[in-house]
C-alpha positions as MATLAB code, in Angstrom:
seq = 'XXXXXXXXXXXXXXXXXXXXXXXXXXXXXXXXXXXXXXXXXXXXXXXXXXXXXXXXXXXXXXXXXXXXXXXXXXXXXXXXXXXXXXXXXXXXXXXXXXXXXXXXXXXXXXXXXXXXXXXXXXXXXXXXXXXXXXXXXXXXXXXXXXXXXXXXXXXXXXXXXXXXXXXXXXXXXXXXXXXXXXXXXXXXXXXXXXXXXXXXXXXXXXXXXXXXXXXXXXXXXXXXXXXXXXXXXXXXXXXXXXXXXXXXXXXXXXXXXXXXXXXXXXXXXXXXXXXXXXXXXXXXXXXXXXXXXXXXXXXXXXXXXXXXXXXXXXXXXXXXXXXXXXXXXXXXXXXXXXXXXXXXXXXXXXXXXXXXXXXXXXXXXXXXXXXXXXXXXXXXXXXXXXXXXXXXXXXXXXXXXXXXXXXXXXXXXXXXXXXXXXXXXXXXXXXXXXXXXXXX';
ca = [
       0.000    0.000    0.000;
       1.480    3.485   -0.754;
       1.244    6.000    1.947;
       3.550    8.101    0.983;
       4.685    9.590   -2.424;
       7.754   11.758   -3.839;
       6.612   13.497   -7.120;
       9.838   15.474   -8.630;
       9.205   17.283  -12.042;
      11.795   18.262  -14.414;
      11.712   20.765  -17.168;
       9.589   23.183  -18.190;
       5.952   25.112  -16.249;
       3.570   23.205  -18.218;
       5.496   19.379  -16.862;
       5.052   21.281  -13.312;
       1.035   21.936  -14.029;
       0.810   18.082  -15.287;
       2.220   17.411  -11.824;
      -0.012   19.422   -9.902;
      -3.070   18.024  -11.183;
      -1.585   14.422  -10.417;
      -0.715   15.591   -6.851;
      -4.129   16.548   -6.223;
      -5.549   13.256   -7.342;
      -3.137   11.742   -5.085;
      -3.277   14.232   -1.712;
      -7.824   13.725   -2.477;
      -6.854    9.786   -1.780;
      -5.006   10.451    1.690;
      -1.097    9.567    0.425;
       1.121   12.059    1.941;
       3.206   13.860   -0.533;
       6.865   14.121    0.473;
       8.695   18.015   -0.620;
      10.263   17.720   -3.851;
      13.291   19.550   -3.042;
      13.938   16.670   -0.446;
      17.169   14.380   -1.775;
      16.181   11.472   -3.981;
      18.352    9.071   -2.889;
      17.111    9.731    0.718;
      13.296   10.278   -0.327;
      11.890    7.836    2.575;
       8.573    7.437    0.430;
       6.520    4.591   -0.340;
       7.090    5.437   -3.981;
       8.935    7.879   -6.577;
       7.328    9.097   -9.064;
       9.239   11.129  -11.971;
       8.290   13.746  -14.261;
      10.658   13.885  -17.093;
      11.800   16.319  -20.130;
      12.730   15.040  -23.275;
      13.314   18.065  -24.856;
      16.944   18.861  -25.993;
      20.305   17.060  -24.620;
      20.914   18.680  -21.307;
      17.365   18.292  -20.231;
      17.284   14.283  -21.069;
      20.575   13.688  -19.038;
      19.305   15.619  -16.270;
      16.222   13.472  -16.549;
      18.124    9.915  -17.160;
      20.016   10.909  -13.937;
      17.280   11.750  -11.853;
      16.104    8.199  -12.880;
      19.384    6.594  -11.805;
      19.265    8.262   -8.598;
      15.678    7.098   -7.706;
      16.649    3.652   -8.680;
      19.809    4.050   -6.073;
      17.263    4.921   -3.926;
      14.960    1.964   -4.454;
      18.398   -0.076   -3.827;
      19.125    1.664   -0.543;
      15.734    0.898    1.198;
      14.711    4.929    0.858;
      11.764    4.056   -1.404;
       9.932    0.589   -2.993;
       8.627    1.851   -6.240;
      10.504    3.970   -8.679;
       7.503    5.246  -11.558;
       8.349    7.581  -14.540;
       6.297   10.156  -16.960;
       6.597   12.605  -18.881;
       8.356   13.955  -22.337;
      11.441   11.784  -21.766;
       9.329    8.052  -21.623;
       6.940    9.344  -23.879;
       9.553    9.128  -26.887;
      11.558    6.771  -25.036;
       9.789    4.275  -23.448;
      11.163    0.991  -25.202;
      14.731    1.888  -25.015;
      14.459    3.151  -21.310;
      12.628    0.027  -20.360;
      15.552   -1.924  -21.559;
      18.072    0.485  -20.165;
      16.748    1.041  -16.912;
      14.720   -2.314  -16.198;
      14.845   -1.548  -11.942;
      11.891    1.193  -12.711;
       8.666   -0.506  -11.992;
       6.657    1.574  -14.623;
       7.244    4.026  -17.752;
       4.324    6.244  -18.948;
       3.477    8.537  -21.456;
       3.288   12.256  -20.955;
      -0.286   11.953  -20.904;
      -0.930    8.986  -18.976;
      -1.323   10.385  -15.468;
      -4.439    8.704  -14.757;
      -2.150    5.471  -15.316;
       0.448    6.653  -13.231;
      -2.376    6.913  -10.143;
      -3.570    3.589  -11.161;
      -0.024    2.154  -10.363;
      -0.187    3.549   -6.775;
      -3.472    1.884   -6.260;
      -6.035    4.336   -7.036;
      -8.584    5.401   -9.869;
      -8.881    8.980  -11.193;
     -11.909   11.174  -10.067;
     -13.187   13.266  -13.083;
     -14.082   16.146   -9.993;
     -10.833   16.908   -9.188;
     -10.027   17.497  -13.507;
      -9.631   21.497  -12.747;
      -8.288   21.242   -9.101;
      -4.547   21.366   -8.385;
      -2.061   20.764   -5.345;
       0.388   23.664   -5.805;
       4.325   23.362   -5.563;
       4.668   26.804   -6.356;
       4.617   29.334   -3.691;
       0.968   29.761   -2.783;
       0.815   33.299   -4.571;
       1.273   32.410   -7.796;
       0.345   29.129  -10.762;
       0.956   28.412  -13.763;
      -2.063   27.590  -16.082;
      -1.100   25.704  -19.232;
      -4.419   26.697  -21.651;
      -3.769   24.158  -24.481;
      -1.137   21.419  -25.228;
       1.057   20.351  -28.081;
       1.343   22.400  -31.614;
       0.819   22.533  -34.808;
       4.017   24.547  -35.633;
       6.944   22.721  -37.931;
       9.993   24.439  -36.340;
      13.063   22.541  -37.597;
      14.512   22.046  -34.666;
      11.903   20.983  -32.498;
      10.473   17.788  -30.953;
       8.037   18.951  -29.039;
       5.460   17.934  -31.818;
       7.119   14.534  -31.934;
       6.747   13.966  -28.560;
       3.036   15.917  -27.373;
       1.208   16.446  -30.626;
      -1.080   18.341  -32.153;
      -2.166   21.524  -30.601;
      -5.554   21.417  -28.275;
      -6.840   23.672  -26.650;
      -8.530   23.724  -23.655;
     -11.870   25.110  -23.211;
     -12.387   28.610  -21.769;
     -15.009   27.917  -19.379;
     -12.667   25.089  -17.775;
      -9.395   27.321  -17.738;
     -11.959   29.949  -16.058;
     -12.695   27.262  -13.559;
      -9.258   26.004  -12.731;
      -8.299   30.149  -12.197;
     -11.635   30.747   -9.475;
     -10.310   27.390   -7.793;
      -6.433   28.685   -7.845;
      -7.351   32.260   -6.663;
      -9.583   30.783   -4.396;
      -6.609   29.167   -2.382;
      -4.580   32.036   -2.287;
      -3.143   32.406   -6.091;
      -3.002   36.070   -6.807;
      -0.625   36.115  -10.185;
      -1.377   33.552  -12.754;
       1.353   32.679  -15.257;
      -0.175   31.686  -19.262;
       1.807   28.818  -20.353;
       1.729   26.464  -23.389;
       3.836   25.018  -26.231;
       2.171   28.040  -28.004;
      -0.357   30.330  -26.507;
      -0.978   33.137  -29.426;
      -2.514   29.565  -31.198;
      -4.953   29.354  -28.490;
      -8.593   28.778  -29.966;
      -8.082   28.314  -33.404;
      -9.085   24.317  -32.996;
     -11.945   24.432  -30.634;
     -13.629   28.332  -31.894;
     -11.872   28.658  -35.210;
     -10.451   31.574  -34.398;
      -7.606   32.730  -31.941;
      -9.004   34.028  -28.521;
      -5.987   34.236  -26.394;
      -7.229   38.287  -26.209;
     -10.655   37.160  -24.832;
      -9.512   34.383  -22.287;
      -7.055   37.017  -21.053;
      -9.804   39.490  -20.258;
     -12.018   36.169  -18.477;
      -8.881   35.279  -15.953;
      -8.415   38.793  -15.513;
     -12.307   39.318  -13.739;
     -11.412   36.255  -11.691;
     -11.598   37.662   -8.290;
      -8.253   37.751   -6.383;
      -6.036   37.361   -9.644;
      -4.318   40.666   -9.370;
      -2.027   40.030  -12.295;
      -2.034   37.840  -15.079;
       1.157   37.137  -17.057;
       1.916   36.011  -20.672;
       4.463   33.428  -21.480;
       5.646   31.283  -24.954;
       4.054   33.188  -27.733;
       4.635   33.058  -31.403;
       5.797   35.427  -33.757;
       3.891   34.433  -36.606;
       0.336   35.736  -37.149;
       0.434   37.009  -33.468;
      -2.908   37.903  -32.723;
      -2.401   41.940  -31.850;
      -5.649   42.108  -29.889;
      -3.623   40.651  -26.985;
      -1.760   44.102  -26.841;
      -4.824   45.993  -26.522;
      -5.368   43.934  -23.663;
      -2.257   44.561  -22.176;
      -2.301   48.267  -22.695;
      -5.918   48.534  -21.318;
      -6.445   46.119  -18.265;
      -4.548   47.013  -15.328;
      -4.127   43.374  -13.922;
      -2.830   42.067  -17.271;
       1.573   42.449  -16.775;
       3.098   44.169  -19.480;
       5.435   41.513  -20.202;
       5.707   39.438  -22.783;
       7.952   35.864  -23.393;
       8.270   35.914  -26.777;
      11.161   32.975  -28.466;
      11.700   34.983  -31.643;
      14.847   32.519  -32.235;
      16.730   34.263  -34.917;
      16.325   37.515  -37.004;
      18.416   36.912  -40.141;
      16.773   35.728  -43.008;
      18.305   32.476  -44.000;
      18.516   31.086  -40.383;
      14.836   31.893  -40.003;
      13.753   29.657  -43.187;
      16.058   27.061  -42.074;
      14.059   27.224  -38.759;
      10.799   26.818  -40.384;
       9.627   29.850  -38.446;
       6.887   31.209  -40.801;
       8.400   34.899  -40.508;
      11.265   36.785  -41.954;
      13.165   39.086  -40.708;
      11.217   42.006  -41.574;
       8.475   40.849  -39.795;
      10.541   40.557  -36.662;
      11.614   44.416  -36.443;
       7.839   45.589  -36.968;
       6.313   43.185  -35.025;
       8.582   44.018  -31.583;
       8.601   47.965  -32.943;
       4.394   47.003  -32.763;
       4.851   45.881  -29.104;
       6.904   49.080  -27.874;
       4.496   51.287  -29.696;
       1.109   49.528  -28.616;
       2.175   49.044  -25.133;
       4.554   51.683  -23.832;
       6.251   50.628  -20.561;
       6.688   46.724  -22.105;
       8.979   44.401  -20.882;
      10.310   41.560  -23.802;
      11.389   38.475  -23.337;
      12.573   36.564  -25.850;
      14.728   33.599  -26.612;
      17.768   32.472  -29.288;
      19.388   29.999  -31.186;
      23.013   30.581  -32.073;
      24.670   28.342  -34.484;
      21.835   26.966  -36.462;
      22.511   25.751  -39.754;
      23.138   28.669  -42.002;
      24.034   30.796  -39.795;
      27.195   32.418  -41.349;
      29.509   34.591  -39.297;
      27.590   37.739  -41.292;
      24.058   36.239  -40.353;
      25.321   35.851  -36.681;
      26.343   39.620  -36.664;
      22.899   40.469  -37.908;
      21.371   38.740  -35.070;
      23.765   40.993  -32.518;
      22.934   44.257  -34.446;
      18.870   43.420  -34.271;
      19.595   42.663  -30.260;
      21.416   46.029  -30.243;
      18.929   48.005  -31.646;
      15.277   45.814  -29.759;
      16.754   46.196  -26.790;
      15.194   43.366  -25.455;
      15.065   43.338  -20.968;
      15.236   39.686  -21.261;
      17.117   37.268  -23.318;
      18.303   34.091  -22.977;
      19.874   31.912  -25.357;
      21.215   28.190  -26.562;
      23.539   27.103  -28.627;
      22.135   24.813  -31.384;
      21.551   20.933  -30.766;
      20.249   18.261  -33.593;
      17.663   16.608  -32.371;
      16.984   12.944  -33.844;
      13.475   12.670  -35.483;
      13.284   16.359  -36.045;
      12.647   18.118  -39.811;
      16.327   19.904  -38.809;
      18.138   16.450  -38.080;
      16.537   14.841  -41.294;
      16.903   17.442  -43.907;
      20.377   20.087  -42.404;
      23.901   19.641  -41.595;
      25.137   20.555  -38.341;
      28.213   22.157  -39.944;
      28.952   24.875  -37.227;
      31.563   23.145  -34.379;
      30.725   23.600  -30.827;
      33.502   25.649  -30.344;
      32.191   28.325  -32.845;
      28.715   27.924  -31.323;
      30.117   28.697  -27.985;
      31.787   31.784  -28.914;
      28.632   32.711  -30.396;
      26.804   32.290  -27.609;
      29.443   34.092  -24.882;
      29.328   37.118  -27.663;
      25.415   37.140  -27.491;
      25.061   36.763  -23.626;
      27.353   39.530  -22.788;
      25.740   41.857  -25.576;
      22.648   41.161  -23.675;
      24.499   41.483  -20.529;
      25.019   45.163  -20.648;
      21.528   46.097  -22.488;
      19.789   44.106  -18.909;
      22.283   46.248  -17.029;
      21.450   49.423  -18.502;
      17.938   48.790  -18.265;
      18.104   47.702  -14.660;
      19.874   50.954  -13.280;
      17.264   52.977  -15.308;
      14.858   51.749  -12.526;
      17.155   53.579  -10.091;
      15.244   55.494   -8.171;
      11.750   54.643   -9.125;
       9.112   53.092   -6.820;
       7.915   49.948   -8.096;
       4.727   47.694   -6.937;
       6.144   44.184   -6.269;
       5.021   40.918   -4.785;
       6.980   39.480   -2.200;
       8.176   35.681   -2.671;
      10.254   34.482    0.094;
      12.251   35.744    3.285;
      15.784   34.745    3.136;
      17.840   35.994    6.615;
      17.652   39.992    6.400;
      16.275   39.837    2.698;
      12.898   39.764    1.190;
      13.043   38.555   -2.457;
      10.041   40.196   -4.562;
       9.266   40.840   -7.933;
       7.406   43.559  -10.020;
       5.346   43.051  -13.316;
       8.522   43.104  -15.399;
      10.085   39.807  -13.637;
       8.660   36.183  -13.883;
       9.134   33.751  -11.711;
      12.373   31.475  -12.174;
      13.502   33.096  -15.360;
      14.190   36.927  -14.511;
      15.849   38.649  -11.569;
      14.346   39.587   -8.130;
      14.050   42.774   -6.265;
      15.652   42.222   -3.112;
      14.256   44.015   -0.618;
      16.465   45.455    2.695;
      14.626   43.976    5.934;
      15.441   46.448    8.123;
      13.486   49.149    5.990;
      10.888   47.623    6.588;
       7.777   50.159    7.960;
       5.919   49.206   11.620;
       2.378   48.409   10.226;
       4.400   45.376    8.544;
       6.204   44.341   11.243;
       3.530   42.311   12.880;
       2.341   40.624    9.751;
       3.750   38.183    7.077;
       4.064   40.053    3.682;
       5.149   36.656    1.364;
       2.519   36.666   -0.765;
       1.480   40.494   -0.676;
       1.746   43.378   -2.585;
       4.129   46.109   -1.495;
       5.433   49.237   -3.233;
       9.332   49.596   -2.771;
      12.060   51.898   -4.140;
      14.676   50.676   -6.025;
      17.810   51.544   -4.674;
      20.396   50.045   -6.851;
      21.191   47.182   -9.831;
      23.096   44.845  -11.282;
      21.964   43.155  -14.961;
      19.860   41.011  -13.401;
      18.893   41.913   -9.791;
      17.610   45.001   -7.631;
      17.979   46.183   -4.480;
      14.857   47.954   -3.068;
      13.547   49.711    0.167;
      10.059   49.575    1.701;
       8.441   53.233    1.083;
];
């Protein structure tokens, strides 16, 4: 009988919101759910259960040796049943059941309701829009469809989850009154694609209106927009951005590459001319916006000429946040099958150094232009004399913090706990990717 469970997820939000709605099944049957930061190999559960990425290199090893170190821990006496699901046994299964034949059961990214079967108990269909959080209690993600329909070279996502589906408004409505209703106050839009949201079920894209819904859910103070598309983004969204004072001006958009060439080797659907207006259409439409975005450095055909087009474009965007990868072939993919990986991993690396510290120096000189201003932020966490906060323009896990001086802080606080509220701070100082703030 399992009494007690260890559910660690690995990789990306929308894995984590998988595992939330598992948990709940799970903590509705009475098993106790041991912390996932607690130490695999020491998990003292009846049972660990994995959540695995399969996405690009790094993220597979880190998910083969998570499943090495739960099977040490199955051979120490910590734990009796080692299960695994997610991206990485999804297009693995076979060869990981071979591989790794001490795990006691590999499933599918989408067979969760298998997964609880294995621990002894049977989904309830009433719990479908409920979730256990391991986020702080302040803020969830909510992943609004899954798969995609795009054909990016380089990516398996579509290899490994599918075609895009959405998930209907009325239910994602539902899931946000239940989150806010146990304390969520910022809700995070996730999916493989969000500006695709709606075309399957309405026939038309409705991102802008299911923004507007989860912002009139009561207690969601601010609503946040992650993983959109650059092609055909649906411009409506803006308009809510500009207009609805709960809706963050921030936006996570992977734009991947701004040359030409590189961009129809990516099988992005946009050139590069499209890129410039489209982010010159987000400063314009929505002054005050914070960009994220996301690239690929040595892609096939990307010349040393394309490359310093892609530096010059980051020069002159100006993006707050970037991050970046270096390219990686990735079997089964259109990329893999039809380009050489000519560039060498040396060159790529360069590439990558030259980008980040580009980008290193924009974040900085964006950061100390905050200098001085006061900024509404919500606090995350307490650490010794240090409260660690964030305004609209940083999300969760990906951006800096505003680190906020304890011993500023004002008497009507000092008898209550302020993680999870609202507070307005100044910001004091900056680095490129953190601030230091005072309580005003």
């Amino acid at each position: 009988m399992v009494r007690k469970i260890q559910l660690v997820t690995l990789g990306c939000s929308k894995n984590r919101v998988d595992s939330e709605h598992l948990l709940k099944q799970v903590f509705e049957n009475g098993i106790e759910i041991v912390t996932e930061g607690s130490n695999i190999t020491e998990s003292n559960s009846d049972a660990i259960i994995l959540n695995t990425c399969g996405f690009i290199k790094d993220a597979k090893e880190e998910s083969i040796e998570a499943i090495l170190n739960a099977v040490e821990s199955k051979k120490n006496g910590m734990t009796k049943k080692v299960f695994v699901f997610g991206c990485l046994s999804q297009r693995y299964r076979s060869e990981l059941i071979k591989e790794i034949p001490e795990v006691d059961g590999f499933f599918g990214a989408f067979d969760s309701h298998s997964v609880l079967k294995a621990i002894g108990h049977d989904w309830n269909d009433k719990y479908n829009n409920n979730r256990y959080l391991t986020t702080p209690s302040h803020y969830a993600y909510l992943k609004i469809s899954e798969g995609c329909d795009r054909v990016c070279s380089y990516c398996s996502i579509p290899l490994i989850r599918g075609p895009h589906i959405s998930i209907p408004v009325e239910d994602l409505v539902e899931e946000a009154n239940f989150l806010a209703q146990n304390g969520v106050k910022e809700l995070i839009v996730v999916a493989q694609d969000t500006t695709y949201y709606g075309l399957d079920l309405y026939k038309e894209r409705r991102l802008a209106q299911l923004l507007e819904k989860l912002c009139d859910v009561n207690g969601i103070e601010w609503v946040r927009l992650l993983y959109s598309y650059p092609s055909a983004f649906p411009e409506s969204v803006l308009d809510v951005m500009a207009n609805n004072p709960k809706m963050c001006k921030y936006l996570d958009i992977p734009l991947q590459h701004v040359n030409d060439k590189v961009l129809a080797n990516m099988r992005r659907s946009v050139d590069g001319n499209t890129t410039r207006r489209l982010v010159e259409s987000f400063r314009k439409k929505v002054p005050g916006i914070v960009l994220r975005t996301t690239m690929i450095v040595g892609h096939p055909g990307e010349s040393a000429k394309a490359f310093s087009e892609l530096k010059d474009f980051v020069s002159e965007a100006r993006f707050e946040r970037l991050g970046a990868f270096t390219y990686s072939q990735e079997e089964g993919t259109w990329g893999a099958m039809n380009l050489k990986d000519a560039i060498s991993e040396k060159v790529k690396q360069q590439r990558y150094q030259e980008l980040m510290e580009l980008q290193s120096s924009i974040s900085y000189q964006y950061n100390v232009s905050r200098i001085g201003s006061v900024q509404r932020v919500l606090v995350d966490s307490a650490d010794n004399d240090v409260y660690v906060a964030r305004s609209m323009a940083e999300s969760p896990e990906v951006d800096g913090e505003v680190l906020i001086g304890a011993d500023s802080l004002p008497q009507i606080y000092k008898s209550k706990n302020i993680i999870g509220t609202f507070v307005d701070v100044q910001i004091q100082n900056a680095d490129e990717y953190d601030l230091s703030a005072i309580f005003v």
